[in-house]
N, C-alpha and C positions, 0 to 999 in steps of 0.2 A: 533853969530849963523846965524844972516841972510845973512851975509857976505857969509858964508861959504856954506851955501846955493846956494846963488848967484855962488861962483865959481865955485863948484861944475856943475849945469845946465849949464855958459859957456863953463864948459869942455866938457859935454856931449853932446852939440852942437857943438862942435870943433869936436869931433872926428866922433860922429854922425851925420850928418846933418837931418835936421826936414824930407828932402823927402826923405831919405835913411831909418828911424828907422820904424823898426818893435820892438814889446816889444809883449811878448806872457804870461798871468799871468794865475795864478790857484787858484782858491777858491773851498770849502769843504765845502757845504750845508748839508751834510750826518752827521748827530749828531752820534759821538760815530763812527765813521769809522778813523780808524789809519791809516796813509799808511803805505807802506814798501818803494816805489818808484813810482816815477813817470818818464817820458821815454817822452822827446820831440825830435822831427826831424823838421827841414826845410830842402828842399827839398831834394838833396843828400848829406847834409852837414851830418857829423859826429853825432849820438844823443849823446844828452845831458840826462845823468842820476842822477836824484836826489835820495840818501836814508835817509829816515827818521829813528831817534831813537824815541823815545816815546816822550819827550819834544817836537819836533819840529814838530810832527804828532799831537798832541794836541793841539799847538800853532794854526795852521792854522783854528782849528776848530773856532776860534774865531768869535765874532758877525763883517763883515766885512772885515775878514782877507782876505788879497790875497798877493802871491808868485808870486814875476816875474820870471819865468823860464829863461828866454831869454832875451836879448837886444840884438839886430844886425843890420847890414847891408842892406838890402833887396830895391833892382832897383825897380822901379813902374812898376808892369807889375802882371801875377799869380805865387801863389807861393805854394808849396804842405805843408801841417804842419800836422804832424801824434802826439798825446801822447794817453800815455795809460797808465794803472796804478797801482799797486797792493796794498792789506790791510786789513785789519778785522774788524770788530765791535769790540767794548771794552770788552762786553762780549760773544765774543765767545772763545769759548774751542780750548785748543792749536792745536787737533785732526781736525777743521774744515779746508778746505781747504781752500786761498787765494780769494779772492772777486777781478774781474778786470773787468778793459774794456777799451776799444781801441777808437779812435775818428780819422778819416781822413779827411781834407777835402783842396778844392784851395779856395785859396782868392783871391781876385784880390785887389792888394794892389796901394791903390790912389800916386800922387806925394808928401805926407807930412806923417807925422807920425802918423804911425796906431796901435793901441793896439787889441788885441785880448784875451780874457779871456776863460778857460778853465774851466767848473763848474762841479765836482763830486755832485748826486743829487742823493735821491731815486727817482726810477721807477715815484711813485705816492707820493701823499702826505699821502695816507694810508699806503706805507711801500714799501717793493722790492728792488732788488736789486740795489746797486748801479750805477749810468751811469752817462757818459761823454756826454753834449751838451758844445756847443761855441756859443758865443758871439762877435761881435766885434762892436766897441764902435766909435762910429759917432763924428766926433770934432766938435766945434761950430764953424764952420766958416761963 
């Protein structure tokens, strides 16, 4: 298993290199929010759309869980990254309309590899609507 590990990450280095890779993830702080889809873009590249069934929308809710949407390419320099996302609370009525929201923003991505995380959250921690903040995540170097 560690083997395979191992070859695995050399490949991904192979194909990726460290100052080329952007990885863009999503996690679902929102207890009880299904999605239906979630919708990532870098820059004018083609989006990428994920749909969820019910298994895999509950999965995510998990303590810690995070979805890599993306692994790619990306030159050090800014880069435009739009998701958005649609889904419901567990208990809402099939009648309720779709719950979304959008997130835009540039990064300015260093020469080695940068992750960026996507976080569905309520408003407050009293409740509210769902919303998209990002994160990106500092390497120890």
């Amino acid at each position: 298993l560690e083997f395979n590990s191992e070859a695995a990450s050399a490949e991904v280095d192979a194909v990726l290199p460290d100052y080329d890779r952007l990885n863009v993830y999503l996690s679902v702080k929102a207890g009880g929010l299904l999605l239906q889809d979630v919708t990532v873009t870098l820059d004018n590249h083609p989006a990428e759309i994920y749909h969820y069934d019910e298994f895999d929308s509950r999965a995510i809710l998990g303590k810690n869980a995070l979805q890599r949407l993306i692994r790619v390419s990306a030159e050090p320099g800014p880069h435009r990254l739009r998701v958005s996302f649609h889904g419901k609370f567990a208990d809402a009525k099939d009648s309720d309309p779709l719950l979304g929201d959008q997130y835009e923003v540039t990064i300015d991505k260093p020469a080695h590899a940068t992750d960026v995380e996507f976080i569905i959250a309520r408003e407050s921690r009293f409740g509210g609507k769902p919303k998209l903040t990002m994160k990106q995540w500092r390497s120890a170097q």
